[in-house]
Every structure is written in C-alpha cells, then in structure tokens.
N, C-alpha and C positions, 0 to 999 in steps of 0.2 A: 172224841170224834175224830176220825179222821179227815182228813182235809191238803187238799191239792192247792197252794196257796198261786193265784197268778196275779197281783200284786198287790198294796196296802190295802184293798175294799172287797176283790172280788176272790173267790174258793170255790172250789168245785170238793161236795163231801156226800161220803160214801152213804145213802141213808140208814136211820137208826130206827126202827120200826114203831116203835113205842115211843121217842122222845121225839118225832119227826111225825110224825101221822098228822096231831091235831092242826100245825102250821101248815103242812101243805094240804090238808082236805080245806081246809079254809081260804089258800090262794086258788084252787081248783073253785069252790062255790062261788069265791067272790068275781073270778073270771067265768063263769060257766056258759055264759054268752058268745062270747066271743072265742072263749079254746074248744067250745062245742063244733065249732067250723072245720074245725084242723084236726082234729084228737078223738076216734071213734071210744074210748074208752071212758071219757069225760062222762057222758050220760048211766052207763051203767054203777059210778061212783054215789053212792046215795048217803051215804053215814060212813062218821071216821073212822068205824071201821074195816069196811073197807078198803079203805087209803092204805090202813096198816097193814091188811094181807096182799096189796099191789106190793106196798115197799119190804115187805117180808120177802114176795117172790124174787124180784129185784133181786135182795142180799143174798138170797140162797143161790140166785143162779151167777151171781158176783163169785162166791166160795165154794161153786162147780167150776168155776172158767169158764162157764159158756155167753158171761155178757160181764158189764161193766158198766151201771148206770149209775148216775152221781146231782147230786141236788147244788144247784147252782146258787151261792150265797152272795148277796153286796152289801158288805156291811154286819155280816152276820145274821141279815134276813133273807131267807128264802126266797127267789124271786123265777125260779124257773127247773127246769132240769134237762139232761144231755144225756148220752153214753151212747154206747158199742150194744146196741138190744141186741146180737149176737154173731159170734166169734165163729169162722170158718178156717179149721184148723188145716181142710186139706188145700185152701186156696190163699192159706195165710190172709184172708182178708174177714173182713167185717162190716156191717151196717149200723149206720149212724142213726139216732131220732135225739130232735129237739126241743123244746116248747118255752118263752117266756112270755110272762103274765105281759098284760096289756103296761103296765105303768112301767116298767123296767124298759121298756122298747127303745130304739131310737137313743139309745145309751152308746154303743158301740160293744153293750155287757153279751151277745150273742157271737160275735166275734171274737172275742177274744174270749171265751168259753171253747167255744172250736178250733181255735188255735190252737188251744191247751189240752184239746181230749184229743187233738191228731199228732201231737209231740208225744203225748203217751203213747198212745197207738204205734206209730211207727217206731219211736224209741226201747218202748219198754213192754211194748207186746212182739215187736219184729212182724210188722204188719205190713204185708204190700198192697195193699189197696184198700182205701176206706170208699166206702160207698154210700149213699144216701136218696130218699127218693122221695120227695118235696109235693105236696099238690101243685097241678098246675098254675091255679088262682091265687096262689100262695104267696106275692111276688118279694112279700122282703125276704122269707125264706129262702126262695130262690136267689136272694140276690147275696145273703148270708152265705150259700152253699158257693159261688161264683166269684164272691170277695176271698172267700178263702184257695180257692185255685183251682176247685172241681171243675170237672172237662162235661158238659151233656153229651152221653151215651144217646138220650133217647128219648121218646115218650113211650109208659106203660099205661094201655086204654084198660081204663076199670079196676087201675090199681087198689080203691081203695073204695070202702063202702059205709058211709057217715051220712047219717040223718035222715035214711031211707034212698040215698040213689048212688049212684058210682061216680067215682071220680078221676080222672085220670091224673097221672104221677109224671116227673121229668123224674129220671134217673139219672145221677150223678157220680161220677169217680173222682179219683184221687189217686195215684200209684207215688207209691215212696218216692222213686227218684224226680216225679215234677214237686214234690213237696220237699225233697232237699233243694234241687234249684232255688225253690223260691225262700227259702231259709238263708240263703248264702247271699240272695240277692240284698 
C-alpha cells in the first residue's frame, strides 16, 4: 500500500479498490447520518460495491493526473478521506474535498491531514493555489479550512445540492507564497 506517513498514528494512503472497499463502505454506513449532511454522494452508495467503483474511479483518475484522493488512516484504521478531486493544470491550482467519520473529530486528525495534502500540493505538484469550498453550516469545516490559512474569497449561493435543496458554499484559497510564510513562521 502506499502510504504518506505524517506521524507515528496518522497516513494518508492512496486507495486499493478491492482491499479498501469493504472498510470504507462500512465507515460511510456506519456514519450515513451524519456525512449525509455534508457529502451529496453518501446516499447513492448502497452495496460495497459500489464503494469499490467510487475508489476504482478515484485510482484511475490518481494514474491520469487529473486528482489525487487518499484515505486517511489513524492507527491503520480508516477514519476519513482528503485529496486534490482535481488538478488545473493551466492555473497550476487545484480543489480540495474532505470528510472525517464522526468518532475521529475533535482529534486535531483533520488538520494535520491538510497540512500534509497542501505540502504535497505545493511541494510536489508545484501548485499555486489550493482551493476548497466548505458548506456554509459546516462550521468545523470551515474552521479546519481557516486553521490552515485559507483567505474567504466568497460565498457560492446554491453551491451544492444535498437531500433535495441547495446549499450555499464559502469558497476558500490558499496561494503558495501565504502557505510558505506560514511554514517558516
């Protein structure tokens, strides 16, 4: 497996279709209450497999270059996932999506998840701006995107369309040199 280690408990790994399916269709059911709120995707997951064709598409569009999504481990358990849902090569930048199960939270394991997918990003994609775009009601999310040093752009009305109504979204950046700064800080 590959695996992005950011310190003794917590990894960030690339998913494996078939040896990852059954663990995360089972963190997705067991939270399906609560990531139904946030995660328009959550409802149309019905059977593991298709968990396994989400994280198959994932891999394939990982070994196109056009994203980079990763299952976030603590402990070598599953507890969430991250990435880059896709890569804009004429703007050097990219968009960020996150989600951690309800029991993981209040960890500080979302943070330092983000740390570690925007060191890649700007490091080793040469990325100038990560972006991300949080529901409004969202607020640790929000606060997740704000701990890490994203500036609000904005609000996007009707960004997002979950459980039958629309929702509007804070859009958030990030540009390489205020994420050097605060590296050095």
């Amino acid at each position: 497996m590959f695996s992005y280690a950011i310190d003794d408990h917590l990894a960030l790994t690339l998913p494996r279709p078939a040896a990852d399916a059954q663990e995360m269709f089972t963190l997705i059911d067991d939270n399906r209450a609560d990531l139904t709120q946030w995660l328009r995707f959550v409802p149309r997951l019905k059977v593991v497999a298709d968990e396994q064709r989400i994280l198959t598409t994932m891999l394939q569009a990982y070994g196109n270059g056009d994203a980079l999504t990763t299952i976030i481990r603590l402990d070598g358990r599953a507890v969430g996932m991250i990435g880059y849902n896709h890569f804009y090569a004429s703007t050097h930048s990219a968009d960020i999506g996150y989600w951690l199960a309800p029991a993981a939270r209040g960890q500080n394991i979302m943070h330092r998840a983000l740390a570690a997918m925007l060191t890649i990003g700007f490091q080793e994609y040469d990325l100038h701006k990560a972006e991300v775009v949080v529901l409004k009601e969202n607020e640790p999310s929000n606060q997740v995107a704000l701990h890490a040093g994203f500036h609000l752009d904005g609000r996007l009305r009707a960004a997002e369309y979950i459980r039958g109504k629309y929702r509007d979204g804070n859009l958030y950046s990030l540009l390489q040199p205020e994420w050097s700064r605060k590296q050095a800080q």
